[in-house]
C-alpha positions as CSV (number, residue, x, y, z in Angstrom):
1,X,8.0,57.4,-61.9
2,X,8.9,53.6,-62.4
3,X,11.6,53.5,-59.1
4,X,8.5,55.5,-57.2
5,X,6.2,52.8,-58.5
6,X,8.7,50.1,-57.9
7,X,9.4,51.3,-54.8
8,X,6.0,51.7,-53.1
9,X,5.3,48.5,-54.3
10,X,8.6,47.0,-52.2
11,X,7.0,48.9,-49.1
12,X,3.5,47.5,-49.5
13,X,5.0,43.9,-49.5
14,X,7.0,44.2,-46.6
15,X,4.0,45.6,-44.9
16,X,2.1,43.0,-46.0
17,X,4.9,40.2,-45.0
18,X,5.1,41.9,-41.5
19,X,1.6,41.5,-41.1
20,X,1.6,37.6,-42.4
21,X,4.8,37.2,-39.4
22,X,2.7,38.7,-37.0
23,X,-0.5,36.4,-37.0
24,X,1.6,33.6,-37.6
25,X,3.1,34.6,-34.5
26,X,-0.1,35.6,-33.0
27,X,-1.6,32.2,-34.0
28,X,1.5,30.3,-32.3
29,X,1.1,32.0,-28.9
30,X,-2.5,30.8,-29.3
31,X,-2.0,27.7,-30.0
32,X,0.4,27.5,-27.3
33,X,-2.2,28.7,-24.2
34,X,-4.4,26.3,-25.5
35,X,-1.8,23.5,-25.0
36,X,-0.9,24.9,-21.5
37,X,-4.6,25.0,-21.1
38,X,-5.0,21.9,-22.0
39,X,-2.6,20.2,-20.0
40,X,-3.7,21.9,-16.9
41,X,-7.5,21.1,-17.7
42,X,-5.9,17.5,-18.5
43,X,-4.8,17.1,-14.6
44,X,-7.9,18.7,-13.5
45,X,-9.9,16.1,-15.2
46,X,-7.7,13.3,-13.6
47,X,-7.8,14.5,-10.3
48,X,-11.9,14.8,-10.4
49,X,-12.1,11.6,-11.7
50,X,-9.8,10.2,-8.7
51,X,-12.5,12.3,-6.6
52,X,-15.5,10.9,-7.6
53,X,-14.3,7.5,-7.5
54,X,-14.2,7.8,-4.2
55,X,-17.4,9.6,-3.5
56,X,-20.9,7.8,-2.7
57,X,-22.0,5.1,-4.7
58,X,-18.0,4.7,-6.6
59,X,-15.5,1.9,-6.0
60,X,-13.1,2.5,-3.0
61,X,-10.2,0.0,-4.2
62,X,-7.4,-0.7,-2.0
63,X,-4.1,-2.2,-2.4
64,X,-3.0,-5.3,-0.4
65,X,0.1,-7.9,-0.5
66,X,-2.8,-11.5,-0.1
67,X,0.0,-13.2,1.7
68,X,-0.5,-12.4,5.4
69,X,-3.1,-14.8,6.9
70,X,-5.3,-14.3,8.6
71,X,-5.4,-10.4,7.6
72,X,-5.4,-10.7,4.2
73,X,-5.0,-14.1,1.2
74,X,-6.5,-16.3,-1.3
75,X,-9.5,-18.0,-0.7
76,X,-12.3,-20.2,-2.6
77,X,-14.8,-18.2,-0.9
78,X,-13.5,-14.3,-0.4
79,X,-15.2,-11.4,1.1
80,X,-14.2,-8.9,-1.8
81,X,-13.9,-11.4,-4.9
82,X,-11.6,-13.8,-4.0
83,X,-9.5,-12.0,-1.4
84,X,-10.2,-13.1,2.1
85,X,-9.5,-12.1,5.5
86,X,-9.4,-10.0,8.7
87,X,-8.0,-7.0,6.5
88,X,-10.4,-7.7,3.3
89,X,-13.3,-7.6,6.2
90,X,-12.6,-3.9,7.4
91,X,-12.3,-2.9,3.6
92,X,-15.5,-4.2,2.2
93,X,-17.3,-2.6,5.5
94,X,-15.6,0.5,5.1
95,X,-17.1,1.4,1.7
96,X,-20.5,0.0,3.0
97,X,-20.2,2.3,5.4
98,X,-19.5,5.2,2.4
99,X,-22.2,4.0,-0.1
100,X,-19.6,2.0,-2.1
101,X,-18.1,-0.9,-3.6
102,X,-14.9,-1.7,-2.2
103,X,-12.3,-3.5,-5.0
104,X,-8.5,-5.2,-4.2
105,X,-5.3,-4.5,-6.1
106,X,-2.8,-7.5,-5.2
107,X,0.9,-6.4,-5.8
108,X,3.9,-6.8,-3.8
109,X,4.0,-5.5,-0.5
110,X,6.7,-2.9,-1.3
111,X,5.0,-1.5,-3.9
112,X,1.7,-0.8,-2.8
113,X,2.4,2.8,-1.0
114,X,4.2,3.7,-4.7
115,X,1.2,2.4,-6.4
116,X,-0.5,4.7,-3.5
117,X,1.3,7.4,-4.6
118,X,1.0,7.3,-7.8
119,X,-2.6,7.1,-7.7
120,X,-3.3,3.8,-8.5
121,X,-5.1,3.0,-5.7
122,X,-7.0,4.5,-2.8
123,X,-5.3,3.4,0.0
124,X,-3.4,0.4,1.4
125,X,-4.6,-2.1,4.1
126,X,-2.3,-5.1,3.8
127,X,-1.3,-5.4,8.4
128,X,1.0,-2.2,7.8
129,X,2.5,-0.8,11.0
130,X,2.7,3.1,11.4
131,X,6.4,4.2,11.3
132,X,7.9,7.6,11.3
133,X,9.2,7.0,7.4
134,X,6.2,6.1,5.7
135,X,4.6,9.0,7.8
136,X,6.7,11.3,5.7
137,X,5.1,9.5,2.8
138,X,1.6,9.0,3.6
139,X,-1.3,9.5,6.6
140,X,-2.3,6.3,8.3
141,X,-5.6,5.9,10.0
142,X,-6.5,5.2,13.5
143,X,-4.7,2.3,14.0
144,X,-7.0,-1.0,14.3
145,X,-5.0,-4.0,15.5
146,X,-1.5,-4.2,17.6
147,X,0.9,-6.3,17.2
148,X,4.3,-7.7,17.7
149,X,7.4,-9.3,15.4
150,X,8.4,-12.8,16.8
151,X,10.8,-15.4,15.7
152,X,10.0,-18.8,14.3
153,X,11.8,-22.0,14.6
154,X,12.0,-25.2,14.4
155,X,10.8,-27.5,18.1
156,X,13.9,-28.3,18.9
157,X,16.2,-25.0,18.6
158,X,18.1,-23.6,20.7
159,X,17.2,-19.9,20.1
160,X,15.3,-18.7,23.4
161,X,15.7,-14.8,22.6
162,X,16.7,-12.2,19.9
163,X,20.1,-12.1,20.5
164,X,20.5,-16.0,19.7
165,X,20.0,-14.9,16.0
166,X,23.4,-13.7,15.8
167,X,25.4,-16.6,14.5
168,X,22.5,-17.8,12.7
169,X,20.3,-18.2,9.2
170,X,17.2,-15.9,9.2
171,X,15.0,-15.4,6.8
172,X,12.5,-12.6,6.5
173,X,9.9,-11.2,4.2
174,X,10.8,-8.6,2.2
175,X,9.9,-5.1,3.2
176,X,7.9,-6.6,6.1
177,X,8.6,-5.0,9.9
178,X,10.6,-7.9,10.6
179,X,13.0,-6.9,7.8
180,X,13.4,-3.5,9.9
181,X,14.3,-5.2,12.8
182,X,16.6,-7.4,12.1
183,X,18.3,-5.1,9.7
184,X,18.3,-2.3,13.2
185,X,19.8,-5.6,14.7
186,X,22.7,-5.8,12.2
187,X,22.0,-9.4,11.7
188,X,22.6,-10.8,8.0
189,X,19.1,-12.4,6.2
190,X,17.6,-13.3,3.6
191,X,14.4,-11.6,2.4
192,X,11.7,-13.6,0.8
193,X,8.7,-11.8,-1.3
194,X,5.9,-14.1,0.2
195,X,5.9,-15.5,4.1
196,X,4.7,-19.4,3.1
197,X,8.6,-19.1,0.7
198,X,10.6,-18.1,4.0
199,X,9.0,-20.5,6.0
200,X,9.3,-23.5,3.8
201,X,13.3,-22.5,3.8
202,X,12.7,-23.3,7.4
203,X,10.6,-26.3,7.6
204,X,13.2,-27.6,4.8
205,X,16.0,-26.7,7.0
206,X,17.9,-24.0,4.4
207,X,17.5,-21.4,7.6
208,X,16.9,-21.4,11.5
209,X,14.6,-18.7,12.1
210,X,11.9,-16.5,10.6
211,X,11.2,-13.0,11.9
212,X,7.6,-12.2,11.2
213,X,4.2,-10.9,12.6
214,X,2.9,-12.7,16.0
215,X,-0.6,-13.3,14.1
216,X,0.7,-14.6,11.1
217,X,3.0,-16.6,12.7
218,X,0.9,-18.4,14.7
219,X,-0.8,-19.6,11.3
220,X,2.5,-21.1,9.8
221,X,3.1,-22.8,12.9
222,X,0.0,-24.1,12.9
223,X,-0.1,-25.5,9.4
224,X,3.5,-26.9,9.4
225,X,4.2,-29.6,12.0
226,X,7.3,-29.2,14.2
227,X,7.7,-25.5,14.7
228,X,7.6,-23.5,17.5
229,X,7.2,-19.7,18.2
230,X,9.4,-17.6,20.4
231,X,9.0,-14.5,21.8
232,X,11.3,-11.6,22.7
233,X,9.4,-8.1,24.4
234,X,12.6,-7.0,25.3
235,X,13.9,-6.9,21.5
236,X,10.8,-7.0,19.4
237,X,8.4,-3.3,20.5
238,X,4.6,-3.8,20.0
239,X,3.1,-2.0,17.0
240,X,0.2,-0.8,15.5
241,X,-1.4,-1.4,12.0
242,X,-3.1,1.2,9.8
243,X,-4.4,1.9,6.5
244,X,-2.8,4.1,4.5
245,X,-3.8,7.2,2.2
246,X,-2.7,9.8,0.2
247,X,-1.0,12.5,2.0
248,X,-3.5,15.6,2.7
249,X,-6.5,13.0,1.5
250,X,-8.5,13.9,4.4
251,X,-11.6,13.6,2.8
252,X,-11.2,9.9,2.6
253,X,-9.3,9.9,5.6
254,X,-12.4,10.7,7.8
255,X,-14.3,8.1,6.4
256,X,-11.6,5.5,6.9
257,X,-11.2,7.0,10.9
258,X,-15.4,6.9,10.8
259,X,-15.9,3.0,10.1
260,X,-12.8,2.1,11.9
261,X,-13.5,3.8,15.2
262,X,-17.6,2.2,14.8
263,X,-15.9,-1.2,14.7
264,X,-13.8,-1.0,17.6
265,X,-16.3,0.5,19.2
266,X,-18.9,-2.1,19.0
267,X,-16.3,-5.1,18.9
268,X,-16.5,-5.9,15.2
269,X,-12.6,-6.1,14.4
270,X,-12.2,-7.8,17.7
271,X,-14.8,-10.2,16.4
272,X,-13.0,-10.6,13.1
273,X,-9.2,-11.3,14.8
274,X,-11.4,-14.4,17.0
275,X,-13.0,-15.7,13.7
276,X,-10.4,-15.5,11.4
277,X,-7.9,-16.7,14.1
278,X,-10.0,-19.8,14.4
279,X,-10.8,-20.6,11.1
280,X,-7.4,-20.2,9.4
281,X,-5.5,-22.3,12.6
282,X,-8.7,-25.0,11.8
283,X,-8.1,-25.6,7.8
């Protein structure tokens, strides 16, 4: 009677222990959809806060590299805080047009389509040109200015085309389209993070040349005495800046195409080149 008592009482317990296992169990798979839950509502969250951001009355903020007069720089007296510029312009009437405040992120210029990426900002207007790479990486908008690389150099050089670069010092700014070009040239250079540091290494004589934008070159000459531009359509192609977004953005896209196509339309970003093009050649 004792081993039948004794052993009944072994089978309740391992019953019992079976049944403590198999919530625990239970309670862990629980707890483990509602992490997975969780997580998935966590990115859910962050992408509908990236969403309404950019809807009506948010803050559109855009990335730019402020060292590309007269697109975009530094001023006393900017159009979106202290950011100033043909660029800046577009950007503030772009989220006028869209019922919202538009905001600047200044970073390097090859960071800005990581930081576009990643999220960090909305898009990028900063004089990019449309290339097949970064069209892998991101959609551009309808392009809104054209333009060409030239070289820079001192009044009294002798380099009267492209191919005069060969045997000598160029400088370049880093990640900029005439990095590209004179890389696709097989030319050695040196790459500078701003434009004013590559062509103070000219105006100090350290290099003969500086590959850069026509616009923005024809503000450095301007502002340093003795320096000459020189052109080369046989070497340097025309081409065509965008803005940037997030690839398969096309929300934000359309509004972007929208303003920009309005002011081309009615001559507003041809106003802007002739303003800022004057005042930055005048200071």
């Amino acid at each position: 009677m004792k081993k039948a008592t004794k052993l009944l009482a072994l089978l309740l317990s391992a019953i019992m222990l079976t049944s403590v296992l198999t919530a625990c169990g239970s309670d862990a798979a629980a707890t483990e959809g509602q992490d997975t839950t969780q997580a998935v509502d966590t990115e859910t969250d962050a992408a509908a806060d990236t969403q309404a951001d950019t809807a009506e009355g948010g803050t559109l903020t855009f990335g730019t590299n402020a060292e590309f007069p007269p697109f975009e720089f530094v001023s006393a007296n900017g159009v979106i805080d202290q950011y100033d510029g043909i660029d800046m312009a577009i950007a503030k009437k772009i989220a006028e047009d869209n019922g919202m405040t538009a905001a600047i992120e200044n970073m390097e210029f090859d960071s800005l389509l990581i930081a576009l990426q990643n999220g960090q900002i909305d898009a990028v207007i900063a004089g990019m040109t449309v290339t097949d790479e970064r069209l892998e990486a991101v959609d551009f908008s309808t392009p809104y200015y054209t333009a060409t690389q030239v070289m820079i150099v001192k009044e009294d050089s002798d380099i009267a085309k492209a191919a005069d670069m060969a045997d000598k010092k160029i400088c370049v700014v880093q990640g900029y389209t005439g990095e590209v070009c004179v890389q696709e040239m097989g030319y050695d250079y040196e790459a500078f993070k701003k434009g004013t540091e590559a062509v103070m290494e000219l105006v100090n004589g350290k290099c003969d040349v500086v590959v850069i934008d026509s616009a923005t070159a024809q503000k450095y000459v301007d502002d340093n005495e003795g320096l000459k531009i020189v052109e080369d359509p046989d070497a340097f192609e025309s081409e065509e800046y965008a803005i940037a977004v997030q690839k398969g953005n096309t929300e934000l896209l359309d509004k972007v195409n929208a303003s920009i196509e309005a002011m081309l339309a009615d001559g507003t970003i041809s106003e802007l080149g002739v303003q800022y093009t004057e005042e930055t050649s005048a200071e």
